[in-house]
C-alpha positions in Angstrom: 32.5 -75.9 17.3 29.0 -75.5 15.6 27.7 -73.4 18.3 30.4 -70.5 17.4 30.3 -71.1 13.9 26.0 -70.1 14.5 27.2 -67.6 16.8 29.4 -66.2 14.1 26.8 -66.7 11.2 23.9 -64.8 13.1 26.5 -61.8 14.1 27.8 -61.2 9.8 24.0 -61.4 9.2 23.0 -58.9 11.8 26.4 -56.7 10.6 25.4 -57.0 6.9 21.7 -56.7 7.2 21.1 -53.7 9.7 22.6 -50.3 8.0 22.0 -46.6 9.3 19.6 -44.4 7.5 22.6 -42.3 6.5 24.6 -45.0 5.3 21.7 -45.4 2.9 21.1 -42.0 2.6 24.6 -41.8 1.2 24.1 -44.1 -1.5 21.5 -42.5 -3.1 23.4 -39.6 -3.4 26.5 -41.3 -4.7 23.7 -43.0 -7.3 22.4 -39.1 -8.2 25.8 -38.0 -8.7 26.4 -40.2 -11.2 23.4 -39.7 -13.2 23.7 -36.2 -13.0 27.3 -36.3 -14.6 26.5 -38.9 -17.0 23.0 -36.4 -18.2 25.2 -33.3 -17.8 27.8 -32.7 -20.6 27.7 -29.1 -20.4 28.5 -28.7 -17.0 32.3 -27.3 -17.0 35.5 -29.0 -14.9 34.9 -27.0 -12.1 31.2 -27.3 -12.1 31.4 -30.7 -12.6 33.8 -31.2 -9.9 31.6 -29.1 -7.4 29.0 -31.8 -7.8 31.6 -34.4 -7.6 33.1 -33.6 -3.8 29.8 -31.2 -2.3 26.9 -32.7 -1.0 23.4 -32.1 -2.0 20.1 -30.9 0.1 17.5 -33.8 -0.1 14.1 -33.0 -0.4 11.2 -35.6 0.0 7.5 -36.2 0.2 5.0 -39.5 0.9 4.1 -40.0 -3.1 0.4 -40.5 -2.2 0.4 -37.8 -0.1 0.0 -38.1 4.2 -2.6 -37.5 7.1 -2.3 -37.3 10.7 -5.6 -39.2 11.1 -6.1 -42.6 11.6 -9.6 -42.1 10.1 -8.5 -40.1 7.0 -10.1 -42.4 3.9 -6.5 -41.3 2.3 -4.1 -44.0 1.5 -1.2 -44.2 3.4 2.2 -45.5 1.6 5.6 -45.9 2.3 6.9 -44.4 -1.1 8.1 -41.5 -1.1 9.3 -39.2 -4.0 13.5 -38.2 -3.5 14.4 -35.0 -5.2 18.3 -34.5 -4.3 19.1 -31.4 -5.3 22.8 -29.3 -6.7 23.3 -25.8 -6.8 26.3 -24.6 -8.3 27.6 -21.5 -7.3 27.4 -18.5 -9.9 24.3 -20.3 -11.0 20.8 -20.0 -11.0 19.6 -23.0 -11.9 19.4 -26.0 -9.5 20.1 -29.3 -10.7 17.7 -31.8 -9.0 17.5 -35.4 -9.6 14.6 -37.3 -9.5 13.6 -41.0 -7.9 11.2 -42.5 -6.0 12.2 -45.2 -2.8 11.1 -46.4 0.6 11.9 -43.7 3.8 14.9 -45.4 4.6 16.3 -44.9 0.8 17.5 -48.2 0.7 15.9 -48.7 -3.0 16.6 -45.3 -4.2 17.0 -45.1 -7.6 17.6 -42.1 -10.1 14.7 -41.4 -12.7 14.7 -38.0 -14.3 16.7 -34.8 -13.9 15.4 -31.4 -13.7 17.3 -28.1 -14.1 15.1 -25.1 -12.9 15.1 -21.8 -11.9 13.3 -21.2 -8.8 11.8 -17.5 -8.8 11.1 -15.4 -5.3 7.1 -14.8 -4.9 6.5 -11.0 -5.4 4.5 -11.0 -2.0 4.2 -7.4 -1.9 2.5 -7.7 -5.7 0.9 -10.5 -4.3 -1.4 -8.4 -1.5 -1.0 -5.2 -3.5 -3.2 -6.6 -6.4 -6.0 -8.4 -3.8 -6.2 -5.4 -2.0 -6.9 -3.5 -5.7 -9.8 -6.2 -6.3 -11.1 -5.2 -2.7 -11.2 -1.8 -3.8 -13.0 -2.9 -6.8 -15.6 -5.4 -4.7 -16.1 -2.2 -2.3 -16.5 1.0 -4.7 -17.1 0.0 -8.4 -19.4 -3.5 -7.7 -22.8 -1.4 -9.1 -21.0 0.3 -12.3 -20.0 -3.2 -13.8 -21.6 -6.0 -15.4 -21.5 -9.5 -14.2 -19.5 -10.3 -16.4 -16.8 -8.0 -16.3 -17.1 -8.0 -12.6 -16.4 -12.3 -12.6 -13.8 -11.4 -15.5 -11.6 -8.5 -13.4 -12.0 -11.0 -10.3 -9.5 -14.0 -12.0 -7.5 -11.8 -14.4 -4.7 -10.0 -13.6 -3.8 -6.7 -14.5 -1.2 -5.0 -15.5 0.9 -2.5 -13.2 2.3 0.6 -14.3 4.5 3.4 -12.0 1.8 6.5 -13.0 1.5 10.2 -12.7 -2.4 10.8 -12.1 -3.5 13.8 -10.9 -5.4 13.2 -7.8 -6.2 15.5 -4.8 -3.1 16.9 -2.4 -4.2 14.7 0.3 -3.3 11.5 -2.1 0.2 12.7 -2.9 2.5 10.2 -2.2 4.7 10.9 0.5 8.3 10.3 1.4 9.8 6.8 0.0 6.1 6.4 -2.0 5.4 6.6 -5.3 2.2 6.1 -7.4 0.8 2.8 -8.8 -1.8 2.2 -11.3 -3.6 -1.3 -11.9 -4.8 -1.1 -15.1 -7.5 -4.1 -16.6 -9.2 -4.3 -19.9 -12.8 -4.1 -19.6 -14.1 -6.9 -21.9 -17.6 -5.2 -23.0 -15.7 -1.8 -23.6 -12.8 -2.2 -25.8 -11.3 1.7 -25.9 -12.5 1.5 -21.9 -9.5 0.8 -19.4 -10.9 -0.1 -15.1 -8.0 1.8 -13.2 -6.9 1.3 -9.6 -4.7 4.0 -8.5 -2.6 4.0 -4.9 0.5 4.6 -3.4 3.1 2.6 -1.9 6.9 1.9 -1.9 8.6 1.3 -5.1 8.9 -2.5 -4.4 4.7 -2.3 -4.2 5.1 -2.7 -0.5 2.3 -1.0 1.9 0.3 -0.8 -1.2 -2.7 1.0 -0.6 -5.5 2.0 -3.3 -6.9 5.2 -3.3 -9.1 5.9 -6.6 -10.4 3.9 -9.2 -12.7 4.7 -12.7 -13.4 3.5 -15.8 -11.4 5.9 -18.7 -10.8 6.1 -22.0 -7.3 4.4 -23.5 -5.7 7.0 -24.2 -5.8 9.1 -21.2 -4.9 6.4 -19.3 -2.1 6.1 -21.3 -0.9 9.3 -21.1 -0.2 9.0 -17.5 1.4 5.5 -17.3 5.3 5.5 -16.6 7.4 2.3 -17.1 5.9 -1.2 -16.2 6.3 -2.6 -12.6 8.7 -5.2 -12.4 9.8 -7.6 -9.3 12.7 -5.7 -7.1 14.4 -8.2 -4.4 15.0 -7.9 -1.5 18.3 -7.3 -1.7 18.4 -4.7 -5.0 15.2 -3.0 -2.5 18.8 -2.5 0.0 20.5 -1.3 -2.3 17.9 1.6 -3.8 17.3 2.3 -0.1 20.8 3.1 0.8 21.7 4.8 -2.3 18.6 7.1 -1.9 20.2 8.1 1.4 23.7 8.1 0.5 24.9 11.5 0.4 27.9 11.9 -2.5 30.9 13.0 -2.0 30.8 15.6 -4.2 28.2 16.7 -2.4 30.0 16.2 1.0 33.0 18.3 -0.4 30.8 20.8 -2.0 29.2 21.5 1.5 32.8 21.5 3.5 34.1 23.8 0.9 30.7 25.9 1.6 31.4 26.0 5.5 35.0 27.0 5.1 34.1 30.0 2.6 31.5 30.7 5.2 34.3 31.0 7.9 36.1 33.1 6.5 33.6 35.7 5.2 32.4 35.8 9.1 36.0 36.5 10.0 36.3 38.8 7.3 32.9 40.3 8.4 34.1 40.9 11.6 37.7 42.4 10.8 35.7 44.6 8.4 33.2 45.7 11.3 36.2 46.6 13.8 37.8 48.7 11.1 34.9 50.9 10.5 34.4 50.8 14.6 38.2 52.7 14.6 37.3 54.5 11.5 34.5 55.8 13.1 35.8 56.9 16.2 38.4 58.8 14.5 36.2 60.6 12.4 34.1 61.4 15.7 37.8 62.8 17.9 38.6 65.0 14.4 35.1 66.1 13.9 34.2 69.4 16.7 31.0 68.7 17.4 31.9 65.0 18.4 31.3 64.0 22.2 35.1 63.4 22.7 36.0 66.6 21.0 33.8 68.2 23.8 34.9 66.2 26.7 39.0 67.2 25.6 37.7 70.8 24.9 36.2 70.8 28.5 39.1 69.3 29.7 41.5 71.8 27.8 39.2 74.8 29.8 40.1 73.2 33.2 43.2 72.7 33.3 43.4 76.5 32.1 41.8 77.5 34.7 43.5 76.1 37.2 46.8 77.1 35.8 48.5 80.2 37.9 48.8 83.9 36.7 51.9 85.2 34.9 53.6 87.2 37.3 54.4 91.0 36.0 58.0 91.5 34.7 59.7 94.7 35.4 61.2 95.5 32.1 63.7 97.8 33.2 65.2 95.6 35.9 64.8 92.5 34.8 66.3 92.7 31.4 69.2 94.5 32.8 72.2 92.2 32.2 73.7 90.6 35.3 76.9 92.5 36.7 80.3 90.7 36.1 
């Protein structure tokens, strides 16, 4: 009898005391849930219940930081921070709560809550404006002090669409548009550094093509409306509306090539009528060539007609004898 109550004792411990990661893993989120409900009073009933019966994305990362070498003079550690992370659709702010626990979880428990917007890098702004500081390094290095040189190199600048008068050969060309990086020059304050390029209108394929020191104001006079971040997505949309035809347009240009069809037909009946006009004028008209081929014709067959015989008036007018 003691050995299966043991037996049974051993088998509840090993039942109770071994869980699954998820089984933790779902207990952490049950605990987030409810701090974010309890620290969220604005959320609405159907935001609210969107948290309630969706489940989150978990993000996580060793506290102290992790290395791959057993030699690293980095201290390893088991903590881990536990972001778990809501975002409720028609929003664009993601509610993330906050905690720090083992890997497994198991001691997971809710800290803080944040409630952020996460914004899309501007890559294309990103390696437009380096490739304008190249430009600067590689043509206007000599014409600027070291100290406007180490001040241009960590400041950024601010992006206009422009209209600068450069050369044909730097026109932009299909789907481009001009670009100017304008910086402040810190020893000249009426002097503005200009990078000027052309690329698409979401700054992608960027490529710089003149640059100067100028006064303010004739900078200014050629600067259009500030650059601002296009996504993806609205890029898709300026794209396809740029080829779009209308459909005005489309039944402007049917309307076109059915007027066209019948001023060819027209045309043509037009052209057959003076072709008969023509060659009735020509048969009335003497000196026409069918006027002279029936006049030619006439003299033939008057030639080849026989003679009149000779009538012997006093004989043949006599009347017939009853």
């Amino acid at each position: 009898m003691r050995k299966y109550f043991l037996f049974f004792s051993v088998l509840t411990a090993l039942l109770c005391g071994c869980r699954t990661p998820e089984y933790y893993q779902d207990q952490a989120v049950t605990k987030a849930r409810k701090f974010l409900l309890k620290n969220c009073p604005q959320l609405t009933y159907t935001e609210s219940s969107y948290v309630r019966y969706n489940k989150p994305v978990i993000l996580h990362n060793n506290i102290l930081g992790g290395t791959d070498s057993l030699e690293a003079s980095s201290v390893l550690s088991d903590m881990n921070q536990i972001q778990i992370v809501w975002h409720i659709p028609g929003q664009e702010k993601f509610y993330a709560v906050w905690g720090v626990c083992s890997s497994t979880m198991q001691d997971y428990t809710p800290e803080r809550l944040f409630v952020r917007k996460f914004n899309v890098e501007d890559t294309n702004r990103k390696n437009a404006l380096r490739r304008a500081r190249e430009y600067i390094i590689g043509n206007m290095f000599s014409s600027l002090s070291v100290e406007d040189y180490n001040d241009l190199r960590f400041r950024d600048p601010e992006i206009f669409y422009s209209k600068f008068e450069l050369d044909k050969d730097y026109a932009p060309q299909k789907d481009e548009v001009q670009f100017a990086f304008v910086w402040n020059v810190k020893s000249k304050k009426d002097v503005r550094l200009v990078v000027i390029g052309n690329g698409r209108k979401n700054l992608a394929d960027f490529k710089p093509l003149s640059g100067s020191e100028l006064a303010f104001d004739e900078v200014k006079a050629k600067l259009l409306e500030p650059y601002k971040f296009i996504t993806p997505e609205e890029m898709k949309k300026i794209e396809a509306k740029a080829v779009k035809v209308p459909e005005k347009t489309v039944a402007e240009t049917e309307k076109k090539v059915e007027k066209t069809a019948e001023e060819v037909k027209k045309d043509a009946a037009a052209e057959k009528n003076e072709d008969v006009k023509k060659l009735l004028s020509e048969s009335v008209s003497d000196d026409s060539p069918v006027a002279k081929n029936k006049k030619v014709i006439d003299e033939k067959i008057i030639d080849e007609l026989p003679e009149a015989p000779e009538l012997d008036t006093e004989n043949d007018l006599k009347e017939p004898e009853k």
